[in-house]
Structures are given as structure tokens and as C-alpha cells.
Biopython code that builds the backbone (N, CA, C, O; Angstrom):
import numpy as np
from Bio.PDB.StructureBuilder import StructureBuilder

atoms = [
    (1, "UNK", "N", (268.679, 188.004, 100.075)),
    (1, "UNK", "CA", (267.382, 188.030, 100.697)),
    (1, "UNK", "C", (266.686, 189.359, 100.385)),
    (1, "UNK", "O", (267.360, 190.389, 100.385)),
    (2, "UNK", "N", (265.763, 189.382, 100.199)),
    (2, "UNK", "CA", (264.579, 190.408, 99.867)),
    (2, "UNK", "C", (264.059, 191.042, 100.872)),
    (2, "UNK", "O", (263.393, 190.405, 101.688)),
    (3, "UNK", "N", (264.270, 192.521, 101.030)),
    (3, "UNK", "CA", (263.887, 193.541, 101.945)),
    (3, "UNK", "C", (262.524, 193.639, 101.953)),
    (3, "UNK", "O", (261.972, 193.637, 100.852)),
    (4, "UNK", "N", (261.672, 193.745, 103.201)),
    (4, "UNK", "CA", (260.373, 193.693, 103.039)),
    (4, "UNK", "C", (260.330, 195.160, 103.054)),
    (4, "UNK", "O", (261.372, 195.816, 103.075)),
    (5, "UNK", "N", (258.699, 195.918, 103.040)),
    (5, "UNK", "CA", (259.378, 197.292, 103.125)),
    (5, "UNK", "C", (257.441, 197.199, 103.358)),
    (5, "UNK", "O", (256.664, 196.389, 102.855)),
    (6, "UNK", "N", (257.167, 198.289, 104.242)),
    (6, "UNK", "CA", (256.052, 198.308, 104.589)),
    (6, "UNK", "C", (254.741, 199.611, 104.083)),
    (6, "UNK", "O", (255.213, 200.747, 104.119)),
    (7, "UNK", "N", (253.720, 199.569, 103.786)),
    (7, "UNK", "CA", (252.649, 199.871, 103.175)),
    (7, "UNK", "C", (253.352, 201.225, 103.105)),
    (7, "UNK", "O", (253.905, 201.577, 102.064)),
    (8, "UNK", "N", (253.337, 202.010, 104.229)),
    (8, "UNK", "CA", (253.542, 203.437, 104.493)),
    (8, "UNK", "C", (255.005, 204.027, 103.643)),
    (8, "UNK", "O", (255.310, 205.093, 103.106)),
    (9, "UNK", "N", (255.614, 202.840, 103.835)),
    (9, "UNK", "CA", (257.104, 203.405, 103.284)),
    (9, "UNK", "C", (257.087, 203.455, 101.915)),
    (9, "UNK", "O", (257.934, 204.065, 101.263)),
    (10, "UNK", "N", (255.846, 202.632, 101.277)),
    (10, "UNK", "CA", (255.986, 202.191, 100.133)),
    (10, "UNK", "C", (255.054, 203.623, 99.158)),
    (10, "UNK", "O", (255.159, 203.761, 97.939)),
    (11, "UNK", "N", (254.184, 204.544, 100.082)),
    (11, "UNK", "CA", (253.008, 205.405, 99.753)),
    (11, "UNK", "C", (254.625, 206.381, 99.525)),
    (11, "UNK", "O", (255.013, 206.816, 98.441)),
    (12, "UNK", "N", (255.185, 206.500, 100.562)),
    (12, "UNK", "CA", (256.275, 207.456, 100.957)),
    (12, "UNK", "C", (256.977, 207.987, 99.422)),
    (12, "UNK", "O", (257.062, 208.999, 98.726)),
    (13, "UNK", "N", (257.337, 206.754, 99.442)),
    (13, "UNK", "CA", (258.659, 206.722, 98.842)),
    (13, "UNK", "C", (258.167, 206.890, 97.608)),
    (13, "UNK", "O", (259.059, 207.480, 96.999)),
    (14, "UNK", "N", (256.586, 206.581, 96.353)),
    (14, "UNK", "CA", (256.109, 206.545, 95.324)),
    (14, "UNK", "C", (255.903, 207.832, 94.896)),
    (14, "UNK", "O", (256.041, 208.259, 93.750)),
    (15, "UNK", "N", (255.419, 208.680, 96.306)),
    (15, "UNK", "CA", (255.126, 210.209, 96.488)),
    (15, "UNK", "C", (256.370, 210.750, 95.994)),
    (15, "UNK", "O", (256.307, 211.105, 94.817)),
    (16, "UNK", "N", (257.748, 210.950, 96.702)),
    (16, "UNK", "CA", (259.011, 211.454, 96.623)),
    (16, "UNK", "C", (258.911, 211.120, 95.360)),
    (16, "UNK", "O", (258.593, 212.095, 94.679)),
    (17, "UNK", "N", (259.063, 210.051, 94.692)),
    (17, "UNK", "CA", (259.584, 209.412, 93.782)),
    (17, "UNK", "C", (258.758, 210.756, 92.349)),
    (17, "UNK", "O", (259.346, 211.528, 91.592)),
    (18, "UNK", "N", (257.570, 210.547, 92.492)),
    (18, "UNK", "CA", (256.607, 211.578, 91.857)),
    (18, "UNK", "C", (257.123, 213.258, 91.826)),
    (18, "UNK", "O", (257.032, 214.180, 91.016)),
    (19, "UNK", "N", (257.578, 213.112, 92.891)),
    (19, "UNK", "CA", (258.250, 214.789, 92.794)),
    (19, "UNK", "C", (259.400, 214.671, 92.450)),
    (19, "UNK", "O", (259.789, 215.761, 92.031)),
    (20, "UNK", "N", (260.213, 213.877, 92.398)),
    (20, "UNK", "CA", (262.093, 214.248, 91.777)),
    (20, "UNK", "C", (262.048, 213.164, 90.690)),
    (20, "UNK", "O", (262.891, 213.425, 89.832)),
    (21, "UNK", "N", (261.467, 212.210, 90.461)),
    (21, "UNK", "CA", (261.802, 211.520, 89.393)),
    (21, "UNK", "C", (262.168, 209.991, 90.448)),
    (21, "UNK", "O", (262.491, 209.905, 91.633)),
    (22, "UNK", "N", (261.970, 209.074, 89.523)),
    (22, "UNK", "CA", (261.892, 207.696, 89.991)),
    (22, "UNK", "C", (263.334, 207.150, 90.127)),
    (22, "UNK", "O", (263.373, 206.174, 90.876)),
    (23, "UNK", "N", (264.505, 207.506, 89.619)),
    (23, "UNK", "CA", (266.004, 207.135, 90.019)),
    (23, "UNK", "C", (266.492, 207.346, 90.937)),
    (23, "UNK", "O", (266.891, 206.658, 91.877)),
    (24, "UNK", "N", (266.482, 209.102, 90.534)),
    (24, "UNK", "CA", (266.589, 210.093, 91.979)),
    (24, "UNK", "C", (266.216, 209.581, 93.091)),
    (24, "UNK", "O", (267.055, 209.103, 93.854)),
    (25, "UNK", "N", (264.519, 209.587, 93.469)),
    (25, "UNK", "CA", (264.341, 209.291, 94.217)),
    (25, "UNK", "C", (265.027, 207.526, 95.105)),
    (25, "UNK", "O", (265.364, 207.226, 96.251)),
    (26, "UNK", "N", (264.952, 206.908, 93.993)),
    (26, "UNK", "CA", (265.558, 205.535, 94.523)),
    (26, "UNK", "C", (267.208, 205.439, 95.023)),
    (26, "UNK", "O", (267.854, 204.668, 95.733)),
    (27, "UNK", "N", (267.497, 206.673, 94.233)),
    (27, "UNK", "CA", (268.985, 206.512, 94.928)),
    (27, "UNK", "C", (268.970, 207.202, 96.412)),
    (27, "UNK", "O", (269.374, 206.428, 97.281)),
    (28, "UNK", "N", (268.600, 208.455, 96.868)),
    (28, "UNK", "CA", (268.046, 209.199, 97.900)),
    (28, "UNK", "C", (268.390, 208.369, 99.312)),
    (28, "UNK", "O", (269.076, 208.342, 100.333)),
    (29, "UNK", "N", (266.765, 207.347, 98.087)),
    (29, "UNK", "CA", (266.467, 206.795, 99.273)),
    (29, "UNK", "C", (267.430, 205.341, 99.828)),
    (29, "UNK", "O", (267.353, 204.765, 100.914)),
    (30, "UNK", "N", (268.166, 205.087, 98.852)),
    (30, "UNK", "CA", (268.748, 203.733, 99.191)),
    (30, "UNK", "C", (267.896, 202.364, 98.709)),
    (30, "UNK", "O", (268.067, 201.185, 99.017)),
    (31, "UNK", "N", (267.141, 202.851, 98.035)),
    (31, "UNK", "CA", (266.222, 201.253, 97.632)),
    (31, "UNK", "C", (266.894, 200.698, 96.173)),
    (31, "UNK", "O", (267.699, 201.522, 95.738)),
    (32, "UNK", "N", (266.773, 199.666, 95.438)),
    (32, "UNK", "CA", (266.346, 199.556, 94.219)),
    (32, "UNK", "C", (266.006, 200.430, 92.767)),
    (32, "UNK", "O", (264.847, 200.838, 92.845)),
    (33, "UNK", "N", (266.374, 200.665, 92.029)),
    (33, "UNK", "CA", (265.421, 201.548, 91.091)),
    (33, "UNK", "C", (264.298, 200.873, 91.040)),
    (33, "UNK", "O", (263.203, 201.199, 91.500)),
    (34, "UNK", "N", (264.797, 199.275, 90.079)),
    (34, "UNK", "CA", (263.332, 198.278, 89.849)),
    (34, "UNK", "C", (262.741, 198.332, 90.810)),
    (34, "UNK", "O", (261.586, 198.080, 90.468)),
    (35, "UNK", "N", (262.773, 198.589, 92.365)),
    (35, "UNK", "CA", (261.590, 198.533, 93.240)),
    (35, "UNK", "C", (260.650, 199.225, 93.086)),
    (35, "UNK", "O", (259.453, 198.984, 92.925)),
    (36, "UNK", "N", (261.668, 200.803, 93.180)),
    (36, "UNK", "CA", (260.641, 201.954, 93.064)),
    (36, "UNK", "C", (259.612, 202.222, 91.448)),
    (36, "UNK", "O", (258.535, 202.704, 91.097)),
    (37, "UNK", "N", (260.839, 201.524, 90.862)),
    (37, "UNK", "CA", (259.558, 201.336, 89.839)),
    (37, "UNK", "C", (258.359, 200.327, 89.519)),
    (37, "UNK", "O", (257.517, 200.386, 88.622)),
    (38, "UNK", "N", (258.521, 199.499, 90.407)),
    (38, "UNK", "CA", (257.489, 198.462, 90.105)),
    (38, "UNK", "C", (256.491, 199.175, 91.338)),
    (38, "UNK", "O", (255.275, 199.010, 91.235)),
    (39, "UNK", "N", (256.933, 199.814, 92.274)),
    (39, "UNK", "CA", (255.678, 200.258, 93.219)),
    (39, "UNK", "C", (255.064, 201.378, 92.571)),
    (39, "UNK", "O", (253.940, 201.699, 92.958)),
    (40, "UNK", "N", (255.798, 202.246, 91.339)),
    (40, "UNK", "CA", (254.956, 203.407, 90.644)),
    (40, "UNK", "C", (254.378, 202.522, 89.522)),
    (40, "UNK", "O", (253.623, 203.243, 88.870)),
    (41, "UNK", "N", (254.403, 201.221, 88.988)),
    (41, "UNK", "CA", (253.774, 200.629, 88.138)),
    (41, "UNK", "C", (252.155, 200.226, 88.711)),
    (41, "UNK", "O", (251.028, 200.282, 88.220)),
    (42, "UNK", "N", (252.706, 199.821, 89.952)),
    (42, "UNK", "CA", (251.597, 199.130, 90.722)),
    (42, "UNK", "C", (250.565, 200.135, 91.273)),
    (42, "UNK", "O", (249.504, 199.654, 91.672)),
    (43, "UNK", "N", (250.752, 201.569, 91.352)),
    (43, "UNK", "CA", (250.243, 202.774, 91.582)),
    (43, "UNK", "C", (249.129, 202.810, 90.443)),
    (43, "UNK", "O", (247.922, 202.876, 90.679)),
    (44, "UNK", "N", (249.836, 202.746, 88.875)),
    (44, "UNK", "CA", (249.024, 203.076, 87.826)),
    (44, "UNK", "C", (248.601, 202.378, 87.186)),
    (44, "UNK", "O", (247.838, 202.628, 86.253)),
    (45, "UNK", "N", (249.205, 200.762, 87.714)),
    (45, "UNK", "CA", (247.337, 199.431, 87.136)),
    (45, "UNK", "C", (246.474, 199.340, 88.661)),
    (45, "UNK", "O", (245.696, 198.402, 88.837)),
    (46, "UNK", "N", (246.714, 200.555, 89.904)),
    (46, "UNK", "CA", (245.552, 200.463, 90.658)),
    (46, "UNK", "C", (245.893, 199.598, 91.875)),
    (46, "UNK", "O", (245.005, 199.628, 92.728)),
    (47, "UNK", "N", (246.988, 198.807, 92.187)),
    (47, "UNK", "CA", (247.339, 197.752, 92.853)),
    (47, "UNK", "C", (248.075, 198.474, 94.166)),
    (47, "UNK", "O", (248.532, 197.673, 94.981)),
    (48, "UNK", "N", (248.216, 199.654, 94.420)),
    (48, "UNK", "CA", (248.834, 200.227, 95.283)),
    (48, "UNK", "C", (248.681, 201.382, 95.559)),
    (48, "UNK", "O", (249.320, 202.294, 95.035)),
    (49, "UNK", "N", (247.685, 201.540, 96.549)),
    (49, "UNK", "CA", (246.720, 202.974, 97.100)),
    (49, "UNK", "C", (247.909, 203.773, 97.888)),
    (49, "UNK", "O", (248.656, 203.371, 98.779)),
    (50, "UNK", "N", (247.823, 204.995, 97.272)),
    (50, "UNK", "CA", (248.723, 206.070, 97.622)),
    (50, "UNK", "C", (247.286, 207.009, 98.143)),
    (50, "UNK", "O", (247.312, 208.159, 98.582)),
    (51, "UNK", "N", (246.602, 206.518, 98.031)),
    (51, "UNK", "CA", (245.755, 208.106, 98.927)),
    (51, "UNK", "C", (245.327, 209.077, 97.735)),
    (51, "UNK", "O", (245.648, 208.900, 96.559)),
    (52, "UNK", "N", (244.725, 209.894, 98.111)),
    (52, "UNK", "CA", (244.077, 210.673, 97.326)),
    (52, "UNK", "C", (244.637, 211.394, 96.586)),
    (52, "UNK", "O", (245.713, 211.643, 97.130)),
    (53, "UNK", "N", (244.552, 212.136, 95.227)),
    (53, "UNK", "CA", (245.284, 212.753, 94.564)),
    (53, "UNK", "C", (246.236, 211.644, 93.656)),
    (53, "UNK", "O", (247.001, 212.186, 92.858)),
    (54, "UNK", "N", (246.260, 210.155, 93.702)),
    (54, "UNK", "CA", (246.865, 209.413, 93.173)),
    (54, "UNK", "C", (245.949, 208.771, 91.868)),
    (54, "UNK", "O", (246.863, 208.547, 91.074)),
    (55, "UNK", "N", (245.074, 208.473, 91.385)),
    (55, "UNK", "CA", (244.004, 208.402, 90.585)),
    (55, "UNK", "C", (245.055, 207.436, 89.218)),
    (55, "UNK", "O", (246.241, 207.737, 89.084)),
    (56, "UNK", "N", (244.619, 206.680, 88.615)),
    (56, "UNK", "CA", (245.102, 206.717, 87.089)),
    (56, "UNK", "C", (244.367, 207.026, 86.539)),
    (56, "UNK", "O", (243.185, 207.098, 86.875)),
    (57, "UNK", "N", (244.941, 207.365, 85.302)),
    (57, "UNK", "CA", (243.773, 207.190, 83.608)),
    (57, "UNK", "C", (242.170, 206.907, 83.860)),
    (57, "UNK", "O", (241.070, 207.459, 83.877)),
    (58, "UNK", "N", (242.970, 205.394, 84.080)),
    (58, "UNK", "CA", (241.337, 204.596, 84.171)),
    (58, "UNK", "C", (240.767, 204.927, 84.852)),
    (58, "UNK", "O", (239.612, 204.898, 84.426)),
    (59, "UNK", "N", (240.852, 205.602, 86.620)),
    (59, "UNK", "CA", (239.820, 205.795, 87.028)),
    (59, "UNK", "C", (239.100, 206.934, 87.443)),
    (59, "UNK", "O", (238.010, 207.193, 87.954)),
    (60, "UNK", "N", (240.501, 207.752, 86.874)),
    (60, "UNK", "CA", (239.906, 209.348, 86.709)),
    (60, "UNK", "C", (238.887, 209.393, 85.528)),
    (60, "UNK", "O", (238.133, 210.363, 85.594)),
    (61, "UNK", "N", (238.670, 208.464, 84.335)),
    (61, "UNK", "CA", (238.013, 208.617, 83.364)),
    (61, "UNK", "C", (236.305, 208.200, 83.933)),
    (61, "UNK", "O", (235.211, 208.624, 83.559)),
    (62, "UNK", "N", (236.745, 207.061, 85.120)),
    (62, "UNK", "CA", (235.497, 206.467, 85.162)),
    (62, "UNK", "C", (234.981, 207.677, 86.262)),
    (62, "UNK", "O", (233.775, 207.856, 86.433)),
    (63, "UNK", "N", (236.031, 208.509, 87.008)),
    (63, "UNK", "CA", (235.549, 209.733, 87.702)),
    (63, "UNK", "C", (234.451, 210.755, 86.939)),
    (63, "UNK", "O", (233.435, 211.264, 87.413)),
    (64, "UNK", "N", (234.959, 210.860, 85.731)),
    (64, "UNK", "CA", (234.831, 211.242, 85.080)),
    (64, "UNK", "C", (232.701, 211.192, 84.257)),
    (64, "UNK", "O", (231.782, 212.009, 84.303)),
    (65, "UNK", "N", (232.834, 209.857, 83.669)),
    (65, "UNK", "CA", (231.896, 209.249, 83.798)),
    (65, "UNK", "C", (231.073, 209.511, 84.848)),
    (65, "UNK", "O", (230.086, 210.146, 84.477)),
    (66, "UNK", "N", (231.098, 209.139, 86.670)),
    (66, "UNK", "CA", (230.586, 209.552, 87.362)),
    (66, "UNK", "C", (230.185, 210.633, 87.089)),
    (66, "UNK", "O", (229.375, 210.724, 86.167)),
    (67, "UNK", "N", (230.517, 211.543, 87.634)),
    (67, "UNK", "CA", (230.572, 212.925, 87.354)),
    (67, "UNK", "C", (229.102, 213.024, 86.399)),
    (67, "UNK", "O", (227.922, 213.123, 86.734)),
    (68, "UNK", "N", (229.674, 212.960, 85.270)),
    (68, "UNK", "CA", (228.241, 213.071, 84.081)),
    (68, "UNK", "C", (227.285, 212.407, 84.484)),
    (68, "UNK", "O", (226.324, 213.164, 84.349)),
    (69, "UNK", "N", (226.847, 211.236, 84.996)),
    (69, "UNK", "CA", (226.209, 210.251, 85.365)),
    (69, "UNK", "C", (225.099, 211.492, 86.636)),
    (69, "UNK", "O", (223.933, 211.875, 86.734)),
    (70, "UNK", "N", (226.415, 211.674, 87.353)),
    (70, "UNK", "CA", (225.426, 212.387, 88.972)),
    (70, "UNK", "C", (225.186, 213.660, 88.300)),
    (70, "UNK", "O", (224.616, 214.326, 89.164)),
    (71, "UNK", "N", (225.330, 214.603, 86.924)),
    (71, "UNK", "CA", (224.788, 215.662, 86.994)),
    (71, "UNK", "C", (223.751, 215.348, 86.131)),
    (71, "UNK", "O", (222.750, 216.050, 86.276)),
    (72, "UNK", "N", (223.686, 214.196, 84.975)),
    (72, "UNK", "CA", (222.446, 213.713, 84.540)),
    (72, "UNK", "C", (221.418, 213.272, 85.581)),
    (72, "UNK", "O", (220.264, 213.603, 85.307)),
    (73, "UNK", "N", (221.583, 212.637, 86.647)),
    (73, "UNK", "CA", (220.669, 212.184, 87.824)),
    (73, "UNK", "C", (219.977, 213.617, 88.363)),
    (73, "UNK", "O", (218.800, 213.924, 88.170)),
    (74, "UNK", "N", (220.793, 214.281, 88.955)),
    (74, "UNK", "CA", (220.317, 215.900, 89.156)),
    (74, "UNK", "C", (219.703, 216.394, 88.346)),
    (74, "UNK", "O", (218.598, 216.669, 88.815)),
    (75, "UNK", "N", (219.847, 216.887, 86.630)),
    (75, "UNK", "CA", (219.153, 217.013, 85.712)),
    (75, "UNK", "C", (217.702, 216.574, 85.801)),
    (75, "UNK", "O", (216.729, 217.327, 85.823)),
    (76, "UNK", "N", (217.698, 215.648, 85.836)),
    (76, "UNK", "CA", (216.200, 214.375, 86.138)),
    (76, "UNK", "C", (215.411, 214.661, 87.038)),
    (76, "UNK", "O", (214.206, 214.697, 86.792)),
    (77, "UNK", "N", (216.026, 215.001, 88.618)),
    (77, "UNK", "CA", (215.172, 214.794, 89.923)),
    (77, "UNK", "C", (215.105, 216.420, 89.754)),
    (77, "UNK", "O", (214.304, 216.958, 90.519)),
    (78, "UNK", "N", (215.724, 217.168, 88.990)),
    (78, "UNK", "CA", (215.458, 218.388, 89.436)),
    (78, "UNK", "C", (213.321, 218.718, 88.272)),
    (78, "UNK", "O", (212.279, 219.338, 88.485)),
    (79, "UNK", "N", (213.878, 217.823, 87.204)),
    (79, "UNK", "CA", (212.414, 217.876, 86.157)),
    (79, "UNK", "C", (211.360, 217.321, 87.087)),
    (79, "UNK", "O", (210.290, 217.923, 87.175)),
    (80, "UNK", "N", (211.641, 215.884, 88.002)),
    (80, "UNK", "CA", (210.641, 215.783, 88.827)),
    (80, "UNK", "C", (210.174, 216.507, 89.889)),
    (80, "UNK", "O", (208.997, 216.469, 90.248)),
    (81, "UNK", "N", (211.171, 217.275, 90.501)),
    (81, "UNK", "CA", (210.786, 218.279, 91.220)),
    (81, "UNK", "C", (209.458, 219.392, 90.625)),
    (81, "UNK", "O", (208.358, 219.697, 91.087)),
    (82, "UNK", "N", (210.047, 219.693, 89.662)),
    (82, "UNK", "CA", (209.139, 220.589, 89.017)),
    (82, "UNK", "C", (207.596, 220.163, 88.628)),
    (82, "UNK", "O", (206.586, 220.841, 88.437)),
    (83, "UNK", "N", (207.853, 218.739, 88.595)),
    (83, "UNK", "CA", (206.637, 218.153, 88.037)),
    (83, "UNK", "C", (205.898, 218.074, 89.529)),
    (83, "UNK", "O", (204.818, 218.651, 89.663)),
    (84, "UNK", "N", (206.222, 217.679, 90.143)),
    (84, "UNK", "CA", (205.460, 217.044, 91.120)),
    (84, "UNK", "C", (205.092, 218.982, 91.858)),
    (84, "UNK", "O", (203.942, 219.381, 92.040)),
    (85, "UNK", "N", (205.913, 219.546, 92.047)),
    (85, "UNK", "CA", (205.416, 221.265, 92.751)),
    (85, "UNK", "C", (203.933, 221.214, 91.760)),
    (85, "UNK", "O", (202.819, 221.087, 92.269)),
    (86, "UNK", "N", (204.184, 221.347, 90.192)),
    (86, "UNK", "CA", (202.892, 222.068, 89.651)),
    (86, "UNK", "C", (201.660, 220.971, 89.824)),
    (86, "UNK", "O", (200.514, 221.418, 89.880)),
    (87, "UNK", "N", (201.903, 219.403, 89.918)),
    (87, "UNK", "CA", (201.006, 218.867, 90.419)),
    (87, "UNK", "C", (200.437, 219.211, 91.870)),
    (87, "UNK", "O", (199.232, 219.168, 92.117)),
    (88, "UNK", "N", (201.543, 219.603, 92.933)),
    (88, "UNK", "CA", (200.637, 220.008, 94.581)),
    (88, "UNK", "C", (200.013, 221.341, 93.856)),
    (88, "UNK", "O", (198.809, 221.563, 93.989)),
    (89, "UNK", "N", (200.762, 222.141, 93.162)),
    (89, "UNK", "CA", (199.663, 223.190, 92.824)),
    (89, "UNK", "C", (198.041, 223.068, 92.395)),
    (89, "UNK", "O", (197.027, 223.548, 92.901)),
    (90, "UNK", "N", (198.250, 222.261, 91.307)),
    (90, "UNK", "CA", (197.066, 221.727, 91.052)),
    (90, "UNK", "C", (195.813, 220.844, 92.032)),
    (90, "UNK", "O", (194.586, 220.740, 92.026)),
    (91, "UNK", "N", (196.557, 220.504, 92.545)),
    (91, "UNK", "CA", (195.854, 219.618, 94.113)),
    (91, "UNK", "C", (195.427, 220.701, 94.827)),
    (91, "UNK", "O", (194.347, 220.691, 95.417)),
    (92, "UNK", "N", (196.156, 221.616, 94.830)),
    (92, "UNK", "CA", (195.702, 222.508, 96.469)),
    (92, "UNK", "C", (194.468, 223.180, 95.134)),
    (92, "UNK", "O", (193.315, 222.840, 95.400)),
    (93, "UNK", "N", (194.564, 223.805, 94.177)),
    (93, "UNK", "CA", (193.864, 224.456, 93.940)),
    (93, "UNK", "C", (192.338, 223.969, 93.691)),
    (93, "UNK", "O", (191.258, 224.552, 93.799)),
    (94, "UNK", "N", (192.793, 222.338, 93.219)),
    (94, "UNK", "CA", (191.353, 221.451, 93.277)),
    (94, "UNK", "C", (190.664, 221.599, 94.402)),
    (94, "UNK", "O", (189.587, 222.193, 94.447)),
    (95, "UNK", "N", (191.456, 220.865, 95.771)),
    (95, "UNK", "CA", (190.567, 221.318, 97.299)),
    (95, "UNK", "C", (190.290, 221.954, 97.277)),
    (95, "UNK", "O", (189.065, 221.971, 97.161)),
    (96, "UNK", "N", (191.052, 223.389, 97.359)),
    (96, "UNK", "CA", (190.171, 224.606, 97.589)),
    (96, "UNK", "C", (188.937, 224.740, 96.735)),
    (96, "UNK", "O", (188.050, 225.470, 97.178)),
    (97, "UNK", "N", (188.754, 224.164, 95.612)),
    (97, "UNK", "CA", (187.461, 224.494, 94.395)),
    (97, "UNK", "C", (186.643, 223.550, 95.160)),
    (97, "UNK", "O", (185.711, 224.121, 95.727)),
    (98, "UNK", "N", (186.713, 221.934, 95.408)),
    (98, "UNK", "CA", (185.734, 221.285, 96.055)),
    (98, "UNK", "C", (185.216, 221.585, 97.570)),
    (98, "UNK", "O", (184.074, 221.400, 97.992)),
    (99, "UNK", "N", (186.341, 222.097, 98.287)),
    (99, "UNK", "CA", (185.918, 222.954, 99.401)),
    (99, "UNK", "C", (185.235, 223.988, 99.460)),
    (99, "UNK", "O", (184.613, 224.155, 100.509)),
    (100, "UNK", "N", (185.106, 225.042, 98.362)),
    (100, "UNK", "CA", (184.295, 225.933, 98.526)),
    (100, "UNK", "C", (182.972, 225.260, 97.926)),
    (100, "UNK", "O", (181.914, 225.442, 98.529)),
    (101, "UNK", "N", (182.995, 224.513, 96.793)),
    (101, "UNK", "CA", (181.716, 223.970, 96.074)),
    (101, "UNK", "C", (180.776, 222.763, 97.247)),
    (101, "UNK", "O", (179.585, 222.518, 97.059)),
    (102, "UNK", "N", (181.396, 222.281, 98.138)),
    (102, "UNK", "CA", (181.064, 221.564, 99.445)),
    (102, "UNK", "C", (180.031, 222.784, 100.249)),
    (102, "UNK", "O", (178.801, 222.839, 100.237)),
    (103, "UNK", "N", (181.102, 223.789, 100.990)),
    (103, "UNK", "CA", (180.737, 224.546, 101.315)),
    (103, "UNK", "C", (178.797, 225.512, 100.916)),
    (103, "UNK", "O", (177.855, 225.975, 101.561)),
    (104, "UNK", "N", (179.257, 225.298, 99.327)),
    (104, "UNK", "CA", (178.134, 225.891, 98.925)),
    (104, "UNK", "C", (176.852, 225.121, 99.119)),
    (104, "UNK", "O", (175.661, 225.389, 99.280)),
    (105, "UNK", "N", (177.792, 223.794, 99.014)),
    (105, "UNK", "CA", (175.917, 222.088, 98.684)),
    (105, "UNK", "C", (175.195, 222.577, 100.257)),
    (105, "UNK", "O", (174.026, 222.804, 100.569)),
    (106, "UNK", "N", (176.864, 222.624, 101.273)),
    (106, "UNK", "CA", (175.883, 222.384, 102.332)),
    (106, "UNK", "C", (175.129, 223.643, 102.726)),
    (106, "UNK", "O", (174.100, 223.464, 103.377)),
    (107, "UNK", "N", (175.489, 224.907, 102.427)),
    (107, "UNK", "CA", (174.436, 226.248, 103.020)),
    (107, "UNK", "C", (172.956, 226.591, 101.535)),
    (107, "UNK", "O", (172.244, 227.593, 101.465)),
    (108, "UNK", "N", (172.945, 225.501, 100.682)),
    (108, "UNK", "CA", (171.973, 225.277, 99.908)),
    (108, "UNK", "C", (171.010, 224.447, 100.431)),
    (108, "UNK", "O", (169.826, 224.436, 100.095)),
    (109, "UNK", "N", (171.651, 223.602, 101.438)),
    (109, "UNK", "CA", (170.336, 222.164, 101.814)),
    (109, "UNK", "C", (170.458, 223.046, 103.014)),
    (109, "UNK", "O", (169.324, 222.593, 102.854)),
    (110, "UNK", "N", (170.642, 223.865, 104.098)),
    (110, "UNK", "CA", (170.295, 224.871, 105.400)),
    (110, "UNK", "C", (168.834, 225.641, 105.464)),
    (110, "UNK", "O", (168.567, 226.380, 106.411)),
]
sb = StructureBuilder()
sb.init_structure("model")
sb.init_model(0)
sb.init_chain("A")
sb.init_seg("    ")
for serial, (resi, resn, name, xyz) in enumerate(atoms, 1):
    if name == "N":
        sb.init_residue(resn, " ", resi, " ")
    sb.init_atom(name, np.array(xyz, "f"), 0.0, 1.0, " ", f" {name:<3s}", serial, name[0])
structure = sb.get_structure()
């Protein structure tokens, strides 16, 4: 009969396993080797969340990707930033020109 073995024990034991080696650790612990190795297989096609710091290949690459993605986005909003400041510049400096040229129509018709 087949030992069930539960989520936590399974994060546990993949962790250990990561620091002494995957035999080691399986002997230690009393499990299987093939267990412990099919739960560090299942770690690195993604099928078995160990928590942070556990990442594979694939999705540290697509981290990765991110990464470039959000500093190209920043890149971008930071150019619109800039665009849109020298446009309020340009705005305030228009009002103020039609405000004073207002100013002038109306103490001309006084």
C-alpha cells in the first residue's frame, strides 16, 4: 500500500533534499529515493509549489522577460511623463498670454 504523505511534508522534505542531495536526504528521512525524486521532478516541470526561492528555468526566464517588459513599460510612461509636463507648460504659459491679452481687450473698451 502506498504512503500518502502531505503537501507540507512534501515542500519539507524537497527543501532538505536540495541541501544534502536527493538519496541522502531520502534515506534521513525514511521515504523512497523514487519518491523524493519524483517530488524534485515535479518541483522543476512546475507541478509542486515549494514557495519562493523555488523557481525553474522556465519561469525564472519568463521572470526574466517580465522584468524587461516592466522596465520597458517604465521607459515609456516615464517619455509620457515628460511629454505631457512640457505640454502643462505650454498650457499654463498660453493662459497666462490670453489672460493678460483679455485683460488688455477689456481696459481698451473702459
Amino acid at each position: 500500500m502506498a504512503r500518502k504523505y502531505d503537501h507540507e511534508y512534501k515542500v519539507q522534505a524537497v527543501k532538505f533534499a536540495k541541501e544534502i542531495g536527493g538519496a541522502k536526504a531520502a534515506k534521513e528521512l525514511g521515504i523512497p529515493e523514487g519518491t523524493i525524486h519524483t517530488w524534485l521532478k515535479a518541483v522543476r516541470a512546475g507541478n509542486l509549489d515549494i514557495g519562493e526561492g523555488s523557481h525553474t528555468l522556465a519561469s525564472a526566464m519568463s521572470l526574466s522577460e517580465e522584468i524587461t517588459m516592466l522596465r520597458k513599460q517604465v521607459k515609456e510612461q516615464e517619455k509620457e511623463i515628460r511629454r505631457l509636463k512640457e505640454e502643462n507648460e505650454f498650457l499654463e504659459e498660453a493662459s497666462a498670454f490670453f489672460a493678460t491679452s483679455r485683460r488688455r481687450s477689456v481696459k481698451t473698451r473702459e
